[in-house]
N, C-alpha and C positions, 0 to 999 in steps of 0.2 A: 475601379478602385478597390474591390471587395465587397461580400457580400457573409450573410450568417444567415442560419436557421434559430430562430426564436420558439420551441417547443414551452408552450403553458401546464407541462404534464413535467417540466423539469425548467423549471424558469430561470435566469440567469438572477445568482444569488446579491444580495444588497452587501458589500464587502468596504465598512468604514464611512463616513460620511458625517453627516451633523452629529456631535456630541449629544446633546440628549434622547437621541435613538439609539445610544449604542455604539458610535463609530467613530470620529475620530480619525487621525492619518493613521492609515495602515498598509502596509506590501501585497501589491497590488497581482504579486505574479501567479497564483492559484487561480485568482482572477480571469487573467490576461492571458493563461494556459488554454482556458475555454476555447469549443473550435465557435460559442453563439457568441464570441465577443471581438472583436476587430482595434487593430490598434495602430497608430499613426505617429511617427517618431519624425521629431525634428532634428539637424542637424547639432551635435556639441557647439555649446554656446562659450564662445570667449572671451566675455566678461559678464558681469552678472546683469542680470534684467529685473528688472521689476514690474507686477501686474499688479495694477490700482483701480477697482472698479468691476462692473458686469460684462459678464465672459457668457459669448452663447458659441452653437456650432450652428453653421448656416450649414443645411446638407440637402443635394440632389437626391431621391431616393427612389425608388418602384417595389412594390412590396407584390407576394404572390400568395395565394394558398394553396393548400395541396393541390385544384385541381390546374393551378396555372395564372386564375385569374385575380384580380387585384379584391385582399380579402373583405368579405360583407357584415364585419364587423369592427369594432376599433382594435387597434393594436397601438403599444408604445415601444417610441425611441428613449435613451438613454442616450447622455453625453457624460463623460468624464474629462478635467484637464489632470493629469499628473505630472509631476516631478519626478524625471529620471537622475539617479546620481550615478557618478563613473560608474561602479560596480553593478548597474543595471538595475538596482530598485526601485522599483516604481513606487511613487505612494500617490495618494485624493491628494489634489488641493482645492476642488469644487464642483459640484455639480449639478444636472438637471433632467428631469421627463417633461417630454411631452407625448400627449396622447391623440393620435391622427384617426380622424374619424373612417370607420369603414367604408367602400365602394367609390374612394375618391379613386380616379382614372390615372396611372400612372403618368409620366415620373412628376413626382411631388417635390416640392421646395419647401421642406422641413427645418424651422427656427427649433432649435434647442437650448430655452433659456437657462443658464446656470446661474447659480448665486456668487453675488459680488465676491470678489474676495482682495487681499492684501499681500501678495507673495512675492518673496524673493526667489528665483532662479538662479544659483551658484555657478560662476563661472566654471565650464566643463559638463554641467548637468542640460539633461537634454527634457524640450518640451514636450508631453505627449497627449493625445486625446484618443481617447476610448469612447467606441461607439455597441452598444448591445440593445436586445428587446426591453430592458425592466433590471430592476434592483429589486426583487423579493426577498422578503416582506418587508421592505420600506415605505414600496409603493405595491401596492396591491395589484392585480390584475385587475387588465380592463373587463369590461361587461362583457358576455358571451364566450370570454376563453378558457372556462374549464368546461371541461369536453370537446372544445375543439382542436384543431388540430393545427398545426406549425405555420409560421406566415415565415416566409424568406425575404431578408431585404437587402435589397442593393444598393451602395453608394458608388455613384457615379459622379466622375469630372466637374469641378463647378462647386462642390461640396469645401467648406472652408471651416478653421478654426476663427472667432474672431476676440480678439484680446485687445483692452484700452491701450 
């Protein structure tokens, strides 16, 4: 399905999010440009949808460190759901981390709970989730990753968006 490099010496930046930190809906494609951030578009919706409640991403994953093996320290997933409109902007309508403890043996069954939300989806706008390491400085880096070096992760078949 795709996979990113998560480098902790260049974090994948925190771009919009909860209002009192800062963020708020913002265009998400400086974002989405990233090669540590992966993105998943649903087909143009033909009439409007509505999401009422908690949104997580159910994901297949395998993580590696530089020398290959699955890394011995924690690293985090990030999920984003966006709102795509015709013109191809994407913005936040919610999100979430979780943090996978190190030396779990691949491939791992990763919940990424995101915060509930109340959205409209405009007929013709398309659904998207966004998958990367971390939202720096929103959420901090986990324990042992400065100075360490890159975790690769991979999502594989089986991995799902899940919306009320």
């Amino acid at each position: 399905m795709g996979e990113f490099r998560h480098d902790p010496a260049d974090p994948t930046p925190a771009v919009g999010g909860p209002a009192p930190q800062g963020g708020g809906r913002r265009d998400n494609a400086a974002l989405e440009a990233r090669p540590d951030v992966l993105t998943f578009t649903g087909p143009e919706l033909t009439a409007p949808s509505e999401v009422l409640g908690p949104v997580a991403a159910r994901l297949r994953i395998t993580a590696t460190g530089t020398d290959g093996t699955p890394p011995d320290r924690p690293f985090d997933v990030f999920a984003r759901l966006c709102d795509v409109d015709p013109r191809g902007r994407s913005v936040n309508v919610c999100d979430g981390l979780v943090r996978v403890p190190g030396g779990t043996a691949p491939p791992l069954a990763v919940e990424v709970p995101m915060t509930a939300t109340a959205h409209r989806f405009a007929a013709g706008h398309r659904v998207r989730l966004q998958v990367s390491g971390g939202a720096f400085p929103r959420y901090a880096l986990p324990p042992g990753a400065h100075g360490a070096g890159p975790v690769r992760i991979a999502l594989h078949p089986g991995s799902a968006l899940e919306l009320p």
